[in-house]
Every structure is written in C-alpha cells, then in structure tokens.
N, C-alpha and C positions, 0 to 999 in steps of 0.2 A: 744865556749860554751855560752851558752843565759845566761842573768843575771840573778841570784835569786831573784824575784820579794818580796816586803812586801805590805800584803793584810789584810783589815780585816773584821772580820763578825759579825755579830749580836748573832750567834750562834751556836757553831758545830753540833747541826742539822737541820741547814738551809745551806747548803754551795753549791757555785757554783763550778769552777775548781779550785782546788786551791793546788793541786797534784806538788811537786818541790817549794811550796811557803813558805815563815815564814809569818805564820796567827796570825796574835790578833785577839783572838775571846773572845768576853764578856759572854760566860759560866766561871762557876766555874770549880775551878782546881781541881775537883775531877778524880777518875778515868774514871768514864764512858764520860767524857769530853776527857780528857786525850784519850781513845781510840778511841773514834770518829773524834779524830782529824786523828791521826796517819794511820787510816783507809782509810781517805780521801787521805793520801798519800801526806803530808805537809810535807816538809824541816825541819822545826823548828817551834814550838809552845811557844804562851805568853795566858795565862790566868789568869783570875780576882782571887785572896785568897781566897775573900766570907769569911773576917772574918778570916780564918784559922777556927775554931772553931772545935768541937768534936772529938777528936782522929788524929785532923790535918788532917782532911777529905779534908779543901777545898781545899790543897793542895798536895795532895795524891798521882794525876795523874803525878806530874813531878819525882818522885822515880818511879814507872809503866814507865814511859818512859826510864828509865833511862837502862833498861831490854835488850830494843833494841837501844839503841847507840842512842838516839833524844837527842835533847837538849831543855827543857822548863823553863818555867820562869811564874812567877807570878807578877801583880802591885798589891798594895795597894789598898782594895776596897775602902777606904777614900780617894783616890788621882785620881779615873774614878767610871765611871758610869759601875756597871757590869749589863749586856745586851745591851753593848752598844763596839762593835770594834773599832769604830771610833775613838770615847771619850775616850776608854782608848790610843789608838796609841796618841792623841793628847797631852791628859794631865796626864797620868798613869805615875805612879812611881813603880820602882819594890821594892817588897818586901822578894824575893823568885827566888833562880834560881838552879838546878840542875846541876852534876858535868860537862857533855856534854854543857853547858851552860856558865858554870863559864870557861871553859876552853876558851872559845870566848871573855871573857873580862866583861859577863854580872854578874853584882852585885847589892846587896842592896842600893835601893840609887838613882839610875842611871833613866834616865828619857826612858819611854816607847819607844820609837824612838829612840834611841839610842840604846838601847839594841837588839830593832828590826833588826837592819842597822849593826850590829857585830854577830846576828844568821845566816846573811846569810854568814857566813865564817864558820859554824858548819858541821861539817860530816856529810852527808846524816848518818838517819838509815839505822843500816847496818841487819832487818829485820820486817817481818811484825808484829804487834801488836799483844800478846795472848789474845785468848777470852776472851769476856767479856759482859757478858750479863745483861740488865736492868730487872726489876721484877713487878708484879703487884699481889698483895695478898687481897684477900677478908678476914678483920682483924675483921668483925664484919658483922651478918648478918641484920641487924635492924629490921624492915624498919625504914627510909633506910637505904639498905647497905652500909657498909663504906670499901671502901679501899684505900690500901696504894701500893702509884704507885714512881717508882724510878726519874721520869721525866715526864716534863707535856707535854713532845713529846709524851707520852705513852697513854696519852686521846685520849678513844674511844667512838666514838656515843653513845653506850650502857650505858656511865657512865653519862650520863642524869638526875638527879633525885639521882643520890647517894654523897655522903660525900667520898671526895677524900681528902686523905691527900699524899701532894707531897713534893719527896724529891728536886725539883728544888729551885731555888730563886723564892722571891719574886720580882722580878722587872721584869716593861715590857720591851717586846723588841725594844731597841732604842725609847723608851718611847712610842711605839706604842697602845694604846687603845685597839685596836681590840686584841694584842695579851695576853691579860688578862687573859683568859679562853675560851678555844674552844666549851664548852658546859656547858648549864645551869645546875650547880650543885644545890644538895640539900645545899651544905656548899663546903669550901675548905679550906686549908690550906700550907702553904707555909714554906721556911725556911727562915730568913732573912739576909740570908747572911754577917752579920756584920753590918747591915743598908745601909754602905758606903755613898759613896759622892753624896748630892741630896736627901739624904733618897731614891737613888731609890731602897734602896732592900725590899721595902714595900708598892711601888706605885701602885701594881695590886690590893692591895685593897680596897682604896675609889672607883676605875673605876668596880669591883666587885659591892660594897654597892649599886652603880647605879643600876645596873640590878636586885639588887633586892636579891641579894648571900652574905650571911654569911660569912667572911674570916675572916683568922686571920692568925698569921707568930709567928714562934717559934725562939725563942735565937738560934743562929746559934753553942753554946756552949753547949747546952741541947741537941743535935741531930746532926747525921751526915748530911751534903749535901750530896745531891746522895742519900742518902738511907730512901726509903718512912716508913720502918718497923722501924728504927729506930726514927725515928720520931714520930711513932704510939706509941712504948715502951716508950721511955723520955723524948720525947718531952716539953720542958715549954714554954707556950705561952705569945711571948714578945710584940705584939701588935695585937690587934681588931679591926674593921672595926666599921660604924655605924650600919649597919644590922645584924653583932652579937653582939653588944651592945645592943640594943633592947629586945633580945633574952636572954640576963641574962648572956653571955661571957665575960670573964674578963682576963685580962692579969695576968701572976703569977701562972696559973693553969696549970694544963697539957693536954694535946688536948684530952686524952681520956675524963677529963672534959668538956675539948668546946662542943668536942663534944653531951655529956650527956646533957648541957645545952641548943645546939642548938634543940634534939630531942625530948627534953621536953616541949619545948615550940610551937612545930609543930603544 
C-alpha cells in the first residue's frame, strides 16, 4: 500500500492531485471549504479557524465533514498565515479538531505537523460529500450594482465596475499581489478572518488602494465567512483601506454603509 502523502495549498480552489492525501490548505474552515476539499478526494483535511467568528462559521466545515467519516482540523489563525498551506504546515497550531480526528490523536494545542503526520492514520471517508453549493445575489441594484458573492472564486468578468461584497478572507494568497482581486471593482469587501498572524487577513487591501479600489473587511464576529448575504445583512466593518478612506468610509459602520458612502461620493 503507497504511503499517505501530507500536502499543502494555498487554497481548496486551486488544488493539484491531491485525491488519498491529508491537505493543509490555508482557506477557512467553512463549509464550502470543507466541501471542496472533500470533493477533491483528500484523506484528511487541516484548515485555517478565520477567527471562528459568526455562528462558528469558520469552523463549520469540520462537523459537515464529520457526516461522511473525514476527519478535519483546524490551526489558530493567530499561529499561520490563512491563504497560506505552507505557513500554516510550518508554524500552525491547532485550535479545532473533529471527532474522526480526535480519534487519531489530534488536539487543541498540538502543532500543525504533527497533527498532519497522525491524519494519515484516519479512515478514509467512507462517502462522498453532500451538495453544496456557493451563491451570488445581486443585493442592490445601484449604479453600481452591488452584489454579494460566497467566494472570490465566484468573480466574473462581468463584475467589472460593480461593488462586490465577498464572503471569503481577506488575505492574499500566499501573500501573492496579483491574487487580490481578479477584476477591477467599483469597491469590495472582504471578511477578516480574525486578522490572524501577520495581519494577513487584511493584506488584499492596501494592494487594492493601489489600483485605485475602495476596500474594506468586516469583523469576522458581525458575519459569517463563506457567506456573501450575510455579510451584506450584518456585516460591521472592522477595517478600511486608503481609497475608501478618502471616500468618507469608516470602520464601525456596517457595509450597507461603506457602501452608501463609497457611492456618494462617485
């Protein structure tokens, strides 16, 4: 029998083969994480908390897993970098582990690599992952229009010119620039996952301000991760960019705010 390989990614929607492997991947432990892994056809899954925050959203996906026999785990976003596999395999601390998980030995506490290196003794799932599908809601019609998208995999050409607010993190991937935003919005908005270590769950928006785009990131406690509608509904916005600062945007408001503020001043 070939050994269980441990792998990790930037993102579970960026992944190569990783079908039989236990993946650390630096999305949040939401569910739509959660099933994109599972989908992929991973052994065993480690994901970022993102804070935990709103209804224990960012941990959500390792109970969803728990459905089909996986066993996942969560690190401390204060202890890696989330959008980042590597950093958390290196220096990630768990914070969170599911019963298929704890059954292998992994616990609160325990360093990322280690916990990795004891999922590969976890049962394969014993099936495939229930549906589970991402969403995109047009929440306002402006100009411009604003919507609210569940992941910023969900950006399409067409949202060019509109105010997106997304339920992913704020942080780039593996601190990569370019993956800041794939299209020049009117504005955007992000969750901030907790901040975490690095402050990266807020680094896409100075690299935004550059280009000239409005952003802001909402309390990871005021909205769930993963879910763009929710963000849109109670969202509170925990930091601002310089080019929605300009714009009259303030932290402590709520995005339907930001937003009012970014369109007022258009």
């Amino acid at each position: 029998m070939k050994p269980i390989l441990v792998v990790a990614a930037e993102s579970v929607t960026r992944l190569d083969d990783v079908a039989g492997k236990v993946l650390v991947a630096g999305s949040h432990g939401g569910v739509i994480a959660a099933y994109y892994g599972a989908k992929a056809g991973v052994h065993a899954l480690v994901l970022n908390d993102a804070g935990v925050g709103k209804d224990r959203a960012g941990i959500a996906g390792l109970v969803y897993l728990e459905e089909i026999g996986m066993a996942a785990a969560a690190v401390d976003c204060m202890s890696a970098r989330i959008g980042d596999g590597a950093d958390m395999l290196a220096r990630g601390i768990i914070s969170h582990a599911n019963v298929y998980a704890a059954l292998c030995g992994v616990v609160a506490g325990q360093s990322c690599r280690d916990a990795a290196e004891r999922l590969r003794a976890a049962s394969a799932p014993r099936a495939a992952p229930p549906p589970y599908a991402e969403g995109r809601w047009r929440v306002a019609d402006g100009p411009p229009e604003v919507w609210a998208l569940d992941s910023v995999g969900m950006v399409e050409p067409e949202d060019a010119g509109r105010i997106l607010v997304i339920g992913s993190h704020g942080a780039l991937h593996g601190g990569r620039r370019e993956s800041a935003l794939g299209v020049d919005a009117a504005a955007a908005v992000f969750n901030d996952a907790g901040v975490g270590a690095d402050r990266i769950g807020i680094s896409r928006l100075p690299v935004l301000a550059a280009r000239g785009i409005p952003a802001a990131a909402v309390d990871c406690i005021s909205a769930r991760i993963g879910d763009g509608r929710s963000m849109w509904e109670t969202g509170v916005v925990s930091y601002v960019n310089e080019a929605a600062a300009r714009l009259g945007a303030a932290r402590g408001g709520s995005v339907q705010a930001f937003v009012a503020a970014v369109t007022s001043r258009r």
